[in-house]
C-alpha positions in Angstrom: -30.0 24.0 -26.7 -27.5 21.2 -24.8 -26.8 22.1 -21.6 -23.3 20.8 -20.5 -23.9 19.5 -17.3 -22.0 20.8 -14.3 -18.9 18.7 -12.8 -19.3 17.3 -9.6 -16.7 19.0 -7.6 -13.6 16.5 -7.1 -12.5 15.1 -3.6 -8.8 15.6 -4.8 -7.7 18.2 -7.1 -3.9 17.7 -8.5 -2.6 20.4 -10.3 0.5 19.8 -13.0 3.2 21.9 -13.6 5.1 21.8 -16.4 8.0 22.0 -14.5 6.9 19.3 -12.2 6.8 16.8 -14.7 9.6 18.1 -16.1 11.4 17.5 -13.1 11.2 13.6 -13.1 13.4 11.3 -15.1 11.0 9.4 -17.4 11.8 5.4 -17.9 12.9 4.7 -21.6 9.4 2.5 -22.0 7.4 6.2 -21.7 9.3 7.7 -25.0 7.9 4.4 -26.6 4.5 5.1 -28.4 3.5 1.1 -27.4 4.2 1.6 -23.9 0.7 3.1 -24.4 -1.3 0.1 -25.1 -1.5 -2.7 -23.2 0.2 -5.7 -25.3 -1.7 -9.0 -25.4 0.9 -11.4 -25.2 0.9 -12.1 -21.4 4.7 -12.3 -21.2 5.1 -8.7 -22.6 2.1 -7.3 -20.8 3.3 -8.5 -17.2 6.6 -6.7 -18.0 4.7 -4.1 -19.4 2.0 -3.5 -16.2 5.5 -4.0 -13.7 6.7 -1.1 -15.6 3.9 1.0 -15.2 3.9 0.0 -11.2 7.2 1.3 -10.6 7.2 4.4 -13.1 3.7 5.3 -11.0 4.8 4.6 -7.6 8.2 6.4 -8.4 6.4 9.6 -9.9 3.8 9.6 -6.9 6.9 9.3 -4.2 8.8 11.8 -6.3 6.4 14.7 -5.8 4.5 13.2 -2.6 1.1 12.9 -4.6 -1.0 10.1 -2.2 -4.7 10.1 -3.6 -6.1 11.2 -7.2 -9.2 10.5 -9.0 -8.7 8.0 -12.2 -9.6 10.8 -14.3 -7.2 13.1 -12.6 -4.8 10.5 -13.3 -5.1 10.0 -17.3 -4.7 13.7 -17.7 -1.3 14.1 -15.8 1.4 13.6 -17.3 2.2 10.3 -15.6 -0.8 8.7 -18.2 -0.6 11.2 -20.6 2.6 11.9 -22.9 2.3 15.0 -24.5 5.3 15.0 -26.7 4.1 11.9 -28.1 0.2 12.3 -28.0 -0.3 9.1 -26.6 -2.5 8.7 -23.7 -3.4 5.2 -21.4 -6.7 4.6 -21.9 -9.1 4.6 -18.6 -9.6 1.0 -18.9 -5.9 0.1 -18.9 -5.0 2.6 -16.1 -8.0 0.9 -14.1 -5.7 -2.3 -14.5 -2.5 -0.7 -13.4 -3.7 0.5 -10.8 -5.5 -3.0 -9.9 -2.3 -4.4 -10.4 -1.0 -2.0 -7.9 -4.0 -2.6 -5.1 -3.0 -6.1 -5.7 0.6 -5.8 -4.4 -0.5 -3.1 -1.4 0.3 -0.3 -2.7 -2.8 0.7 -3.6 -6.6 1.3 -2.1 -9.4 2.3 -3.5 -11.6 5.3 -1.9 -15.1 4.7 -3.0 -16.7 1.9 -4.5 -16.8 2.8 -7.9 -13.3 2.8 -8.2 -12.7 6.1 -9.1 -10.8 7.8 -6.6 -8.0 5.9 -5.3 -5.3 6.3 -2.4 -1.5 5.8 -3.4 1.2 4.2 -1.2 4.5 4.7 -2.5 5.2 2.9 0.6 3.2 -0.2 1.8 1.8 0.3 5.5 4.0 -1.8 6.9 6.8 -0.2 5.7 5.4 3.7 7.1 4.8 1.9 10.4 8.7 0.9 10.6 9.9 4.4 9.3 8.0 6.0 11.7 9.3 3.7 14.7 13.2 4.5 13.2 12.2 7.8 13.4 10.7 8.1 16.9 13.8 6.3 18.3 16.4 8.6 16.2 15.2 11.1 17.7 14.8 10.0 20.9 10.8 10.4 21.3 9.8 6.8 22.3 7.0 6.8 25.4 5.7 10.0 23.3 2.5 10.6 21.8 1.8 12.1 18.2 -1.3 12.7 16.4 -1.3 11.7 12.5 -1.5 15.6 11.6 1.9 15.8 13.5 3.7 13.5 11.4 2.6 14.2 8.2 2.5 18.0 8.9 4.8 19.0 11.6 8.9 20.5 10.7 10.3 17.6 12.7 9.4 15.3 9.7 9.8 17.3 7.0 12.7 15.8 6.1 11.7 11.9 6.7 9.8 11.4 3.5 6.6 11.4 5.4 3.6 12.0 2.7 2.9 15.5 3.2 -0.7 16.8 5.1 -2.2 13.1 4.1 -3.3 12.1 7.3 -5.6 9.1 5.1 -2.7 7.4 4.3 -0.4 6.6 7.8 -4.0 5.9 9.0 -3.4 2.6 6.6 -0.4 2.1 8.8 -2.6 1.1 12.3 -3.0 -2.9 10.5 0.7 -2.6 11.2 1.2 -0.5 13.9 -1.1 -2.8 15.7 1.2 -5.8 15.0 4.0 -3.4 16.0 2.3 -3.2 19.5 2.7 -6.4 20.1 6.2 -6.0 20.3 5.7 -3.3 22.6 7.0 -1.1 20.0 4.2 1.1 19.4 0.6 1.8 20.7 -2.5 3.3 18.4 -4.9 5.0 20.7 -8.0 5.5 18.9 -9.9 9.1 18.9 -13.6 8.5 20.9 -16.3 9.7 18.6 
């Protein structure tokens, strides 16, 4: 008798409403069976893995999502179209998201590639969003721990990824460069 082997448990777990997908405006290219398959003509396939950047980055904003596993990935809908019973294969998604490690917004969380963090926003970019937001409202010379910007009410409303401490700790490359300026200051937690 064949046992099925048990799953190990997942680091991230991403659950997919129907209404959550349902919710986003799909590009034209994901109604086209093709967009599916990566083309071999390099023209058409550097359009084609552009397209997939932004439709990914813009789904992942869209409903805050910052870290998945691959396979967590091919079975939402953002790799997996339903209504048209296509699905990216693993091996092309592993190239998308290369593509999307190469450009920053991307990092991988283990070294077999198959959990990955997501940054709709490139470090640099959270690091000045979050010094425009401590001067709006009037907090500089104050300190803040990661939870309390990615989990407290005052930055609800500033597009802060929700409860993902991982990824503003991507931000301290820039926040250091930031501190040169004497616009911001990391202090590191002792061990």
């Amino acid at each position: 008798m064949l046992r099925r082997r048990p799953e190990a448990p997942c680091r991230f777990r991403v659950f997919w409403a129907t209404t959550m997908a349902m919710s986003f405006e799909w590009p034209w290219q994901y109604r086209f069976p093709p967009f599916f398959t990566l083309q071999p003509n390099v023209d058409t396939r550097q359009k084609q893995l552009a397209a997939w950047c932004s439709l990914v980055l813009s789904f992942c904003r869209l409903h805050k999502q910052s870290s998945m596993t691959v396979m967590e990935a091919q079975e939402s809908p953002l790799f997996n179209n339903v209504k048209l019973q296509r699905k990216l294969p693993v091996e092309s998604i592993q190239i998308v998201l290369e593509e999307l490690r190469k450009k920053g917004n991307l990092e991988w969380l283990d070294k077999n590639k198959s959990s990955f963090l997501i940054m709709w926003r490139r470090p640099e970019e959270w690091g000045k969003l979050i010094y425009q937001w401590v001067s709006r409202s009037g907090q500089n010379n104050s300190v803040f721990t990661l939870y309390e910007l990615t989990s407290g009410e005052d930055t609800e409303d500033e597009g802060m990824p929700r409860n993902c401490e991982v990824q503003l700790q991507q931000c301290r490359q820039h926040t250091n460069r930031l501190s040169w300026n004497w616009k911001s200051q990391l202090l590191a937690q002792p061990q």
